[in-house]
C-alpha positions in Angstrom: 0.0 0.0 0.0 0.9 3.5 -0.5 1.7 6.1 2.4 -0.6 9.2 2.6 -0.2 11.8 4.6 -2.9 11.5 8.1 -1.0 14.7 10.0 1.1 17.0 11.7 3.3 16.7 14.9 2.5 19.5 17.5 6.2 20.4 18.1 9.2 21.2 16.0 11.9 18.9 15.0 14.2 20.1 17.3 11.8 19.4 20.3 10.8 16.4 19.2 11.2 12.3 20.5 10.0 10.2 18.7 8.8 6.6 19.8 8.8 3.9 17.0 7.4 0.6 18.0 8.4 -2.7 16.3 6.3 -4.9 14.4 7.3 -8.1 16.3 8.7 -9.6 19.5 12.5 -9.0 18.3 11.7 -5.6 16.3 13.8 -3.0 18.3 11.4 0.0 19.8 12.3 2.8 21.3 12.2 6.7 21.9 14.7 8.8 19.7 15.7 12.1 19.8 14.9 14.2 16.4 17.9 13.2 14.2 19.5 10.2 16.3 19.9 7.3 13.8 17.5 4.2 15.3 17.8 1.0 14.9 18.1 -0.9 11.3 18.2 -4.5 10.1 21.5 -5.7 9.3 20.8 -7.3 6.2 17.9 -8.5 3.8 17.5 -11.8 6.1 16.8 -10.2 9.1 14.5 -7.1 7.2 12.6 -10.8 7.2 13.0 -12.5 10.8 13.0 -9.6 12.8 11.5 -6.3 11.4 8.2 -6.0 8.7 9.4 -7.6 5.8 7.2 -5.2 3.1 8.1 -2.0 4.6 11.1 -1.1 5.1 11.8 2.4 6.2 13.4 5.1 4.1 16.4 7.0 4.8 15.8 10.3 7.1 12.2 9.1 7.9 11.1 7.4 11.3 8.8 4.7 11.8 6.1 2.5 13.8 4.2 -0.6 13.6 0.8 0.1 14.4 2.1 2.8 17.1 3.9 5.8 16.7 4.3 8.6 18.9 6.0 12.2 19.2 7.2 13.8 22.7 7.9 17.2 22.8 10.0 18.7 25.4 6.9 20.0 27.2 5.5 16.4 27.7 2.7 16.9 25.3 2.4 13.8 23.2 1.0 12.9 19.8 0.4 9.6 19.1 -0.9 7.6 15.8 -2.0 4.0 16.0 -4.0 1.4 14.3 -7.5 1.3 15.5 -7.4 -2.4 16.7 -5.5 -5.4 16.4 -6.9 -6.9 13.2 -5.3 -3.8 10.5 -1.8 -2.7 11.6 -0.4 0.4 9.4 3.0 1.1 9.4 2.9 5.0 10.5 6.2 7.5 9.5 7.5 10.8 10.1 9.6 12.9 8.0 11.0 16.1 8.2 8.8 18.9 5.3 9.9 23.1 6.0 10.3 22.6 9.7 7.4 20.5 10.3 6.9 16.8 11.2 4.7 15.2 8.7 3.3 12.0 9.6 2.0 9.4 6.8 0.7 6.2 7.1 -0.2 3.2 4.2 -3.5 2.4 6.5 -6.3 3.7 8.3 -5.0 5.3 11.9 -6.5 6.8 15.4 -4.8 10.2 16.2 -4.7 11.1 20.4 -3.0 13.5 21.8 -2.2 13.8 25.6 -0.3 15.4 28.0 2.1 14.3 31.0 4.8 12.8 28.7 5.7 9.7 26.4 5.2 7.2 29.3 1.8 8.0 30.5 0.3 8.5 26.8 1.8 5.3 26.1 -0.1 3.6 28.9 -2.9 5.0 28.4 -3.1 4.0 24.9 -2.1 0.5 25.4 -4.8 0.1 28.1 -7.7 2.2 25.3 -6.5 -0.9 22.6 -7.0 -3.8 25.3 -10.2 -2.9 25.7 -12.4 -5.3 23.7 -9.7 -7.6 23.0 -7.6 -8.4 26.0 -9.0 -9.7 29.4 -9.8 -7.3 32.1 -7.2 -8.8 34.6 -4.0 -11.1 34.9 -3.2 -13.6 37.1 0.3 -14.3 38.2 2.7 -16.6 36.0 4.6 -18.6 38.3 8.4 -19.2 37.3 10.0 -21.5 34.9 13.4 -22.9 34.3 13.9 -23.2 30.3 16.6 -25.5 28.8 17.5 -22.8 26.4 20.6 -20.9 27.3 22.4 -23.4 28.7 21.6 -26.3 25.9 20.5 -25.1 23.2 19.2 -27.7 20.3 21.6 -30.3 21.9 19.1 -31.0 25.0 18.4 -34.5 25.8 16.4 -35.9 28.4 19.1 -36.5 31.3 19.4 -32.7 30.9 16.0 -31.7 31.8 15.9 -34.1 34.6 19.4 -33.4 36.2 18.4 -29.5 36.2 14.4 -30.8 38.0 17.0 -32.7 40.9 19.0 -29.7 40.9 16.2 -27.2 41.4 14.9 -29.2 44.3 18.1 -29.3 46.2 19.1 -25.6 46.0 15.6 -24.7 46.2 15.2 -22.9 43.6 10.9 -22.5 43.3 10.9 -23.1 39.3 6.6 -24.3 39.2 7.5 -24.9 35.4 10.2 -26.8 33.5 10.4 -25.5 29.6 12.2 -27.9 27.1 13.0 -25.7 24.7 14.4 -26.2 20.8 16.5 -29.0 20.4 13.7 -32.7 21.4 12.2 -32.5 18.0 13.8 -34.0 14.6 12.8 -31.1 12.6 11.4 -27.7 11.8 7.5 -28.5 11.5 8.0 -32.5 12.7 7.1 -31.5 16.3 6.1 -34.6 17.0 8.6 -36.3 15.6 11.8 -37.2 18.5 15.5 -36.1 17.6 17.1 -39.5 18.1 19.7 -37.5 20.5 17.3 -36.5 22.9 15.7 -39.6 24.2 12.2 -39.8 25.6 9.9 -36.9 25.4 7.0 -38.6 27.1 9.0 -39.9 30.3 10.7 -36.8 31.0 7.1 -35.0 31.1 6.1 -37.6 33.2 9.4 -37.3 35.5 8.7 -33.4 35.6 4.7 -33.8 36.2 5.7 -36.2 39.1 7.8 -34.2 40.8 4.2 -31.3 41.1 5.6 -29.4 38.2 4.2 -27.8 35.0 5.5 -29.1 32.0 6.1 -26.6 28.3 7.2 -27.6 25.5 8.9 -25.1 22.0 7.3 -24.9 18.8 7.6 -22.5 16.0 4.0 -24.0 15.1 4.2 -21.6 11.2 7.3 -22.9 10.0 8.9 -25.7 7.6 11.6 -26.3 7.2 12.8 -26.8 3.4 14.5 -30.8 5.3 11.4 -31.4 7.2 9.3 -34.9 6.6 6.1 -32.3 6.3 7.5 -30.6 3.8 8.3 -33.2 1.6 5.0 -35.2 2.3 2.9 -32.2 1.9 4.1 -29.0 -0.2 0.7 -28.2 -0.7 0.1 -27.1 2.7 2.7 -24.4 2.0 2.0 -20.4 1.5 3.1 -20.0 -1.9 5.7 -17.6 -2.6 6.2 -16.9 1.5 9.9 -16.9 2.6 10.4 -16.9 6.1 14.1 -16.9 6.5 16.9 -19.1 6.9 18.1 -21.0 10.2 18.9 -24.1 11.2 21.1 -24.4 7.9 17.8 -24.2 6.0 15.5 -22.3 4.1 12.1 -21.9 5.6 8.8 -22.1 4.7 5.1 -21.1 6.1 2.3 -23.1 7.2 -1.0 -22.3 5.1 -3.2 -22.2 8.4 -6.2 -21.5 5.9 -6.1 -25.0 4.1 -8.4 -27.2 5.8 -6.1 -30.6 5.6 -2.8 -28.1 7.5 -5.6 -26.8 10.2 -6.1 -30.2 11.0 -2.9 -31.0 11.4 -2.2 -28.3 13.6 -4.4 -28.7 16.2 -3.8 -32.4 16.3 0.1 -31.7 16.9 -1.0 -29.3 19.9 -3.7 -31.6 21.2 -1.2 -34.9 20.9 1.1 -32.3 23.4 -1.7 -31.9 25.9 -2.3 -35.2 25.8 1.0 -36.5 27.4 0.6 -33.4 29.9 2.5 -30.1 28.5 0.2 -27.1 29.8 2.6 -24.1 28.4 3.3 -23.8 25.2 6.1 -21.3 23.8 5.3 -20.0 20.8 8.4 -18.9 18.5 8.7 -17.2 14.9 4.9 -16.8 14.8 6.0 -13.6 12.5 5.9 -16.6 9.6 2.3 -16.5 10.0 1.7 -13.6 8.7 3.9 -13.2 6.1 2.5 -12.5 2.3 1.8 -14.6 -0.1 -0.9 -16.9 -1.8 -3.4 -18.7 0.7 -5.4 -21.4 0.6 -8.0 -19.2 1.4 -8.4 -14.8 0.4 -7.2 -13.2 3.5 -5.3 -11.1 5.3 -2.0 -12.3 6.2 -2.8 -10.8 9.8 -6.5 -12.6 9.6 -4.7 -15.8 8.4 -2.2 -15.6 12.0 -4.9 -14.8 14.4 -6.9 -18.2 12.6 -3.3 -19.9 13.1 -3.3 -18.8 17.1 -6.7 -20.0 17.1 -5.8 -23.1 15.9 -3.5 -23.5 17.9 -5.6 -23.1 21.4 -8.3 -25.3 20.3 -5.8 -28.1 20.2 -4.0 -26.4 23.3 -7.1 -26.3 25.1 -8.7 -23.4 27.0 -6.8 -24.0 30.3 -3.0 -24.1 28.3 -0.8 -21.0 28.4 -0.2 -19.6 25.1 3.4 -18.0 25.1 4.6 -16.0 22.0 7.6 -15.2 20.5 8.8 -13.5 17.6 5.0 -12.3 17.1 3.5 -9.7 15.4 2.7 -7.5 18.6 -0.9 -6.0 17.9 -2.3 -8.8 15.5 -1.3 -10.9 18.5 -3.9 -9.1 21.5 -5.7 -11.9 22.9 -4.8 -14.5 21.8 -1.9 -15.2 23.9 -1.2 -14.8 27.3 2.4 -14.7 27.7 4.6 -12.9 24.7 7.9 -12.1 24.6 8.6 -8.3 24.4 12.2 -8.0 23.4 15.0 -9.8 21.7 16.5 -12.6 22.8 19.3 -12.3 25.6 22.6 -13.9 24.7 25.9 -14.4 26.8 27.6 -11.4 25.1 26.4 -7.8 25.7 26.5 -7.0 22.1 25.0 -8.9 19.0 27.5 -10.1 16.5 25.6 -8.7 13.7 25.9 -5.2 15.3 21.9 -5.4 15.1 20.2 -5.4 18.2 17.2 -7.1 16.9 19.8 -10.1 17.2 20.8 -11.8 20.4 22.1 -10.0 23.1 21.7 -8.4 26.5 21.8 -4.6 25.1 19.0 -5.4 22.6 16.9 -7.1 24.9 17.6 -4.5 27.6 16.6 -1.7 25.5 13.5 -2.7 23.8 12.2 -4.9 27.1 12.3 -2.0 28.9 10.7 0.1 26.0 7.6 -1.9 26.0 7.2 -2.7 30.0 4.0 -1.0 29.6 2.2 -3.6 27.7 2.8 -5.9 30.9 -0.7 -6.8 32.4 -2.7 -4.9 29.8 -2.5 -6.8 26.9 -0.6 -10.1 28.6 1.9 -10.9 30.7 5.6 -9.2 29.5 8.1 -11.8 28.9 11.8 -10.2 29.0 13.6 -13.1 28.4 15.4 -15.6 30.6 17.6 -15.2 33.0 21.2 -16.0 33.1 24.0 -15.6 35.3 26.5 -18.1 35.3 29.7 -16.4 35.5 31.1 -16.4 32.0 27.6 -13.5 30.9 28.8 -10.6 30.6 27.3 -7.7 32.4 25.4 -10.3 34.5 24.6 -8.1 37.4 22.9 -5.3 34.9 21.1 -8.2 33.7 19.9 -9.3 36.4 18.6 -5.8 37.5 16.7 -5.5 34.3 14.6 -8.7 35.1 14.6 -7.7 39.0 12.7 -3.9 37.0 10.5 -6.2 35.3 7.1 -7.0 36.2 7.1 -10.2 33.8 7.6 -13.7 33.5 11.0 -14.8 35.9 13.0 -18.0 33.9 16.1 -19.2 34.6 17.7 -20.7 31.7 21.4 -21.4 32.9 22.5 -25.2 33.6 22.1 -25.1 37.6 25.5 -26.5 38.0 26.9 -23.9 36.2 26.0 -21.2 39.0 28.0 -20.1 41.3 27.0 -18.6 44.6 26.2 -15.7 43.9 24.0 -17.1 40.6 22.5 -18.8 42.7 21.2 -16.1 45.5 20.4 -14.1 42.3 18.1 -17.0 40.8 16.5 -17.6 43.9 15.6 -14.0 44.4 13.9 -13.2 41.6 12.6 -16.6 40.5 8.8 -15.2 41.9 5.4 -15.3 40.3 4.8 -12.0 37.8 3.1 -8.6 39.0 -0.2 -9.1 38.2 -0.7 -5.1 38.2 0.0 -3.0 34.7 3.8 -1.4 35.0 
């Protein structure tokens, strides 16, 4: 679509901030002053996995997902947003004769409000709940997450030598996630990676020992190796390109053809069946990428039927945890989602993108978006880890500690030292159940 012009900014450049938010979980967002360079993908790849593919943003311009707003130096904010979750415009402003033009290639809401940045941006995440998220949150309790510490080599004596370790330095983890890393391939969830052993007896182990078991999908993808893929390429979104990991190219799920539906919620209702009750949620961006459907919609009409899916297999009582999810299109339909990139070891991404792994990226855009927590779901800043070789643990640890959100460990137990594990067992509480 093409951008028209919907306004004006009340200020001048020169007093201006401007706040752009991020089209997904890893999208950086933030609040820039007038002529301070943001954040921009690295390369055409991750243009794909972590920002809005079909609209990049031009040089000297600024620009939002649904949500853009402009401080000036008296507090008085504008703010532009789409009207609801189901139609997210991407909103811009440019510099025109001294005047902050703002465009936008879709319908948008115009407020303006005064106090500052922060409290408009409260406000108006708690006006776009309405109708679409619940009233009130309960608390989360804490998880420890195989992640960090094991990545896709996690077998079974893993999970359960962490569950002992847990138990004797009493560290209150209600949930035990197994991650990325028990399945044979992208979009054969329920297929086992010989290397990990038995998924079914290490729930059991964990249910045994009163805990809540989770379990990783990225529920949109294929991958171009995958048994799915090969069996059925016409459940594929044609012409859809999702990315490339796991030394593969990937496809998208068509949600919308009635034979891939099926399949999806017998893959989550086979989970629930053996006893997972959380369910992480990762790349759901695939979902909505472009391209030819079974079925005319939307892209963002075909990822909320995707999440949909997704629960009725689930079932009503199962946490539904994103990741890597279009933010807006995603209001009420999950109850946990990540707000930030993921943390790494390292304090800076390799890339030099910090849409890419790493504590300053998550740092900076988990903080931007604290004020979703506990009005659209619970915030989920990412896992903790402190095991002595992360760098700039303790400022880590302080950002989670600043977080009303989900609390997961994901560092091997044994790996802590002491004062990892004071620091795990401080903060490893149940989420504020209060908006930030």
């Amino acid at each position: 679509m093409s951008f028209s012009d919907v306004g004006e900014a009340g200020c001048r450049p020169d007093e201006a901030r401007v706040f752009e938010h991020g089209w997904q979980s890893w999208s950086p967002t933030g609040a820039y002053r007038w002529g301070e360079e943001p954040p921009r993908p690295a390369d055409e790849t991750i243009q794909v996995l972590a920002y809005r593919p079909e609209t990049p943003v031009p040089h000297g311009a600024y620009q939002g997902e649904g949500l853009l707003a402009i401080e000036a130096d008296d507090g008085s904010t504008d703010v532009w947003s789409a009207a609801g979750p189901l139609e997210v415009p991407s909103i811009r402003v440019r510099e025109e004769g001294g005047r902050l033009v703002v465009s936008a290639d879709g319908p948008v809401r115009h407020r303006r409000a005064e106090g500052g940045l922060g409290l408009a941006l409260r406000e108006w995440a708690g006006a776009m709940a309405e109708g679409h998220a619940p009233s009130a949150f309960a608390a989360v309790p804490p998880m420890w997450c195989t992640w960090y510490g094991y990545w896709d080599k996690v077998t079974d004596a893993d999970v359960l030598e962490n569950l002992e370790l847990a138990r004797r330095h009493g560290l209150p983890a209600d949930m035990i996630l197994i991650d990325d890393g028990y399945e044979a391939g992208i979009g054969d969830w329920l297929d086992p990676r010989p290397g990990f052993g038995s998924l079914e007896r290490t729930v059991d182990a964990v249910a045994a020992a009163g805990k809540r078991v989770g379990i990783w999908t990225a529920p949109f993808l294929v991958g171009h190796r995958s048994r799915l893929r090969e069996e059925h390429p016409d459940w594929l979104v044609g012409g859809a390109w999702a990315g490339r990991m796991w030394d593969q190219e990937l496809a998208v799920l068509d949600v919308t053809h009635p034979d891939a539906a099926e399949h999806l919620v017998t893959v989550f209702r086979a989970f629930a069946a053996i006893g997972v009750t959380h369910f992480k949620l990762d790349y759901l961006y695939a979902g909505a990428l472009a391209g030819a459907r079974h079925e005319d919609v939307t892209p963002i009409a075909a990822y909320r039927r995707g999440l949909e899916l997704v629960r009725e297999g689930a079932g009503p009582d199962a946490t539904l945890h994103g990741c890597g999810a279009p933010m807006l299109p995603s209001i009420g339909l999950v109850d946990v989602m990540r707000v930030s990139p993921d943390i790494a070891p390292t304090l800076h991404p390799r890339s030099g993108d910090i849409s890419q792994p790493s504590q300053l990226g998550a740092r900076l855009t988990g903080a931007a978006r604290e004020f979703l927590h506990a009005r659209w779901w619970v915030n989920d800043p990412d896992c903790l880890i402190v095991r002595p070789d992360v760098e700039a643990r303790q400022e880590w640890a302080a950002h989670i500690a600043a977080s009303g959100g989900l609390r997961g460990s994901s560092d091997p137990i044994a790996a802590l030292d002491d004062w990892g594990l004071e620091t795990t067992r401080r903060l490893l509480v149940p989420t504020a159940t209060e908006p930030s």
